[in-house]
N, C-alpha and C positions, 0 to 999 in steps of 0.2 A: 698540141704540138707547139703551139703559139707560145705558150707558158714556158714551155726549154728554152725555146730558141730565145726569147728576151732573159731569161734567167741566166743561160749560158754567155751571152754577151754582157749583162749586167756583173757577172762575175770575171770577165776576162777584161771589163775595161778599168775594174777596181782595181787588179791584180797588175795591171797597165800603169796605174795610176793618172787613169786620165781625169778630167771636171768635170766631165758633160757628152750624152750623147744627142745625136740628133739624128733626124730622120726626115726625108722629102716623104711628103705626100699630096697629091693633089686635092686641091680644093673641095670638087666633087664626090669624092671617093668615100664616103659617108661607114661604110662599112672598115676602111683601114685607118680611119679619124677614131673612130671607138673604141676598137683594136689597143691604138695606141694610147688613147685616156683610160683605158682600165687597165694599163700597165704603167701610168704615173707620169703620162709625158703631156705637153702643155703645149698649146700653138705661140709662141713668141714673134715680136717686131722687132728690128733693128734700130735704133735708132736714127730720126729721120734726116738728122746733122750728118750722118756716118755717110748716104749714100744710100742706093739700091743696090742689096744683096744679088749676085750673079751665080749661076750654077755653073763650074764648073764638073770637070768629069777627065779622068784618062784610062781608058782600056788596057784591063789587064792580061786579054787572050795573048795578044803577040809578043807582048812579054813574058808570059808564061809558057808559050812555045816555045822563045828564043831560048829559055833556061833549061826548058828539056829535052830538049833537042840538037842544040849547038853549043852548049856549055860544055867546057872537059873539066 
């Protein structure tokens, strides 16, 4: 199942033409670190001049209600 689902995203962000994907995973998480390295993906640093990297995040349920719901 693992195999589609990065395959199918692999081919919808070419198709996108995006650079690059990327992916949170916590540190510990030893089983979705492997996951991700037998599907070609690489833990990365930011450069240390740049800053520290923040996570953002914006929820998309209540916008997803708002559109199907209250949209005409």
């Amino acid at each position: 199942m693992a195999s589609l689902l990065f395959k199918a995203a692999e081919a919808l962000a070419v198709e996108l033409g995006c650079i690059k994907m990327t992916l949170e995973v916590l540190e510990g998480n030893e089983p979705a670190r492997r996951t991700y390295e037998r599907f070609g993906f690489k833990p990365y640093q930011l450069d240390p001049k740049a800053g520290i990297a923040q996570f953002w995040q914006k929820k998309m349920v209540e916008l997803a209600l708002n559109v199907l719901f209250f949209s005409e």
